[in-house]
C-alpha positions, 0 to 999 in steps of 0.5 A: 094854161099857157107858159107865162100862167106856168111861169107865174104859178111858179113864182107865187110858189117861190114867194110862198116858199121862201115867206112861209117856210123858209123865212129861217133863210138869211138873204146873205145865205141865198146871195152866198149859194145862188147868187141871188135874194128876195131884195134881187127878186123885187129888183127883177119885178120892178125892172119888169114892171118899167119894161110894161110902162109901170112904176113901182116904187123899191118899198113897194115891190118889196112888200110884194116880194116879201108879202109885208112891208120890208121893214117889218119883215126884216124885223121879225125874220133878218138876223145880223150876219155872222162872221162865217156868213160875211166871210163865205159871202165876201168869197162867193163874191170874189168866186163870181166876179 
């Protein structure tokens, strides 16, 4: 195995992880402590897609991040943001920039 098999092992993992196991895990809550979400992560592989000369459309790497279609991921896992979720994103976002 080389670095990019590693790399891409990796990431599957992450996928698993976060589509599996911690679908309880809001985006607003990842982009609050990590500064980042799984919407980031398919923006990162259609942006990485372009750079080898393939294009994806935003649905499609989404679904490949998400491991469904996003529509109906969100409609069984995304619970609207609470106030306290708003206010520390909107803090985080100050924090950073």
């Amino acid at each position: 195995m080389n670095t990019l098999e590693f790399e891409a092992a990796s990431f599957r993992r992450l996928l698993r992880h976060l589509n599996q196991r911690r679908t309880d895990v809001q985006n607003i809550d990842l982009m609050t402590l990590a500064g980042f979400c799984r919407n980031c992560l398919a923006d990162w592989y259609r942006e990485a897609a372009a750079e080898q000369g393939v294009e994806l459309s935003r649905d499609a790497a989404r679904e490949r991040i998400y491991g469904e279609p996003f529509e109906q991921w969100k409609a069984r896992h995304q619970t609207p943001a609470t106030a306290e979720q708003l206010a520390a994103f909107e803090r985080a976002q100050r924090e950073t920039h």
